[in-house]
Structures are given as C-alpha cells and as structure tokens.
VOPAGU-2260 file (C-alpha; in pm, 1 decimal, decimal comma):
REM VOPAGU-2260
SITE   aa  ch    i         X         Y         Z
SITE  UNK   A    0      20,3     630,0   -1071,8
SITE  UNK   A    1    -262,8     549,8    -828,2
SITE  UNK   A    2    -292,3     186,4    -859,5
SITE  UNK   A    3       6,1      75,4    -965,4
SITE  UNK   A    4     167,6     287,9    -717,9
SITE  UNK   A    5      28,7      35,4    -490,3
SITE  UNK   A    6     154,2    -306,0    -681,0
SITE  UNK   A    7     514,5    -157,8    -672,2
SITE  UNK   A    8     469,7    -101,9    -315,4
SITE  UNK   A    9     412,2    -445,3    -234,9
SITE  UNK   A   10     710,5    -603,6    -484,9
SITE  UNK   A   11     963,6    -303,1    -307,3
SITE  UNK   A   12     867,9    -457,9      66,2
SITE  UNK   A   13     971,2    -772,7     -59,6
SITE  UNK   A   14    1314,8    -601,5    -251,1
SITE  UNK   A   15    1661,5    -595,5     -57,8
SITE  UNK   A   16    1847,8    -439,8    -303,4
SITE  UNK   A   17    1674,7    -174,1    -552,6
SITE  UNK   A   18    1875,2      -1,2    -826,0
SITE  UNK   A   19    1736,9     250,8   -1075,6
SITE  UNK   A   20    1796,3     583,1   -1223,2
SITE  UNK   A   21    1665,3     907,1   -1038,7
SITE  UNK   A   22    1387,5     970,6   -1337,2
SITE  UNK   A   23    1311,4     588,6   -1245,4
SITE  UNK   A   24    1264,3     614,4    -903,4
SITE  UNK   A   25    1157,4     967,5    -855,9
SITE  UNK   A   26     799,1     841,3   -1059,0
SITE  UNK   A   27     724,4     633,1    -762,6
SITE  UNK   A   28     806,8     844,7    -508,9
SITE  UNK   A   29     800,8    1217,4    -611,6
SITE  UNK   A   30    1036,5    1529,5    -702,2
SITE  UNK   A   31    1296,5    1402,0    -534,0
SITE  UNK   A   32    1684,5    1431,7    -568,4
SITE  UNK   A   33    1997,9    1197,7    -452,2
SITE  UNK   A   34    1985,1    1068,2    -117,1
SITE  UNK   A   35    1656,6    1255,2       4,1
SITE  UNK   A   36    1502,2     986,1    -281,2
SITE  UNK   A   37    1693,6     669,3    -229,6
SITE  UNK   A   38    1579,8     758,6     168,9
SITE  UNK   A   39    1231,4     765,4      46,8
SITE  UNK   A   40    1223,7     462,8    -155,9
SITE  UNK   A   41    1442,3     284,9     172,2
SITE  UNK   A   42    1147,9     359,2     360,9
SITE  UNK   A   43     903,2     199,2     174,8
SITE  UNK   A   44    1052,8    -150,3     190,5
SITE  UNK   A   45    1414,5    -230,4      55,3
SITE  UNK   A   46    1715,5    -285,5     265,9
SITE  UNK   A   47    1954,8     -75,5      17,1
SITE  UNK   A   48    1853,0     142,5    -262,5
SITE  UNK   A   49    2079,7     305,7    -501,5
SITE  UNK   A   50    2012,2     561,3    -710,7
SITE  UNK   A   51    2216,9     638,0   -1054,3
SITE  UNK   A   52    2280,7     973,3   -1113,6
SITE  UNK   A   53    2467,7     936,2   -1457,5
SITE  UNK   A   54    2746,3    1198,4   -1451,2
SITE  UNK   A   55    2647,5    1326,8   -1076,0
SITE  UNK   A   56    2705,9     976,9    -944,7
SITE  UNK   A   57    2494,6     795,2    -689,1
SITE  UNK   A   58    2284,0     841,4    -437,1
SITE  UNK   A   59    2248,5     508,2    -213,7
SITE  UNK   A   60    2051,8     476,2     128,8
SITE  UNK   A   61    1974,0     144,8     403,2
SITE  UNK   A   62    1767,9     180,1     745,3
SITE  UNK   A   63    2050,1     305,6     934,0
SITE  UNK   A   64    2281,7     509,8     634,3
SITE  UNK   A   65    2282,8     670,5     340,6
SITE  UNK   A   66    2563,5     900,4     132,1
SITE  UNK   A   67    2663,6    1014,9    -196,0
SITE  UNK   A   68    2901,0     889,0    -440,1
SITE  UNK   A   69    3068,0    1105,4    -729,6
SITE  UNK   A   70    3186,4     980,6   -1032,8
SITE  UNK   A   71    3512,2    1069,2   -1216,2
SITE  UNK   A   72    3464,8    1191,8   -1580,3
SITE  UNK   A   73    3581,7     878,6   -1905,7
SITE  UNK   A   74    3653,4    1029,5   -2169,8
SITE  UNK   A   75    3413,8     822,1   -2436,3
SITE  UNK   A   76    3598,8     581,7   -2733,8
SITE  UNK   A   77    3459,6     480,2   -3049,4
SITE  UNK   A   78    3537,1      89,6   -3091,3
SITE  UNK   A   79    3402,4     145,9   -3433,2
C-alpha cells in the first residue's frame, strides 16, 4: 500500500462523507470489522463514514458516534 496509502490519506482529510464496502475500506486501514473500521477510517479525516456490510448491514461512524445497522432479508426477483 505504502505510497498510495499516503495519497488516499490526503483525499479522505478532505472527504465528509465516505462510503465503501468493508473489503474496500479494510485495504486502507487493516483487518478490521463494522464499526471498529468505519471508527478507523473516521479518524483519519471524514466527518461520516459508512461501511456496507452486504447482508450484515452497515457499519457507520462520525467524531462523536458510531452504531450498527442490520438489514432485513429481499427475497431476489428475476425481471427477466
């Protein structure tokens, strides 16, 4: 990551709202899970972050907060 670690460091203190997947975000900022990572990734610069969690839900942090949101299971349609 090394160097680039550093370029997305300077873009995310200029960020107020990130959003990405934990895979996503957990490259910048390490093994971590839920709110422990959008925490992290608050730290370095954004006002909010939320992380996607597909069917776990999401994960969302700011300076002063942070929780977790579940999500309630669609069952999938073809439109085909």
């Amino acid at each position: 990551v090394g160097e680039k670690w550093g370029e997305m460091l300077r873009v995310w203190r200029h960020v107020h709202v990130l959003v990405g997947t934990e895979e996503e975000l957990a490259h910048w900022v390490g093994e971590k899970r839920g709110q422990q990572l959008a925490r992290s990734c608050c730290d370095l610069g954004p006002e909010l972050v939320v992380v996607k969690r597909g069917a776990q839900g999401a994960a969302w942090a700011t300076a002063r907060a942070g929780g977790e949101i579940e999500t309630e299971a669609v069952q999938g349609r073809s439109s085909v």
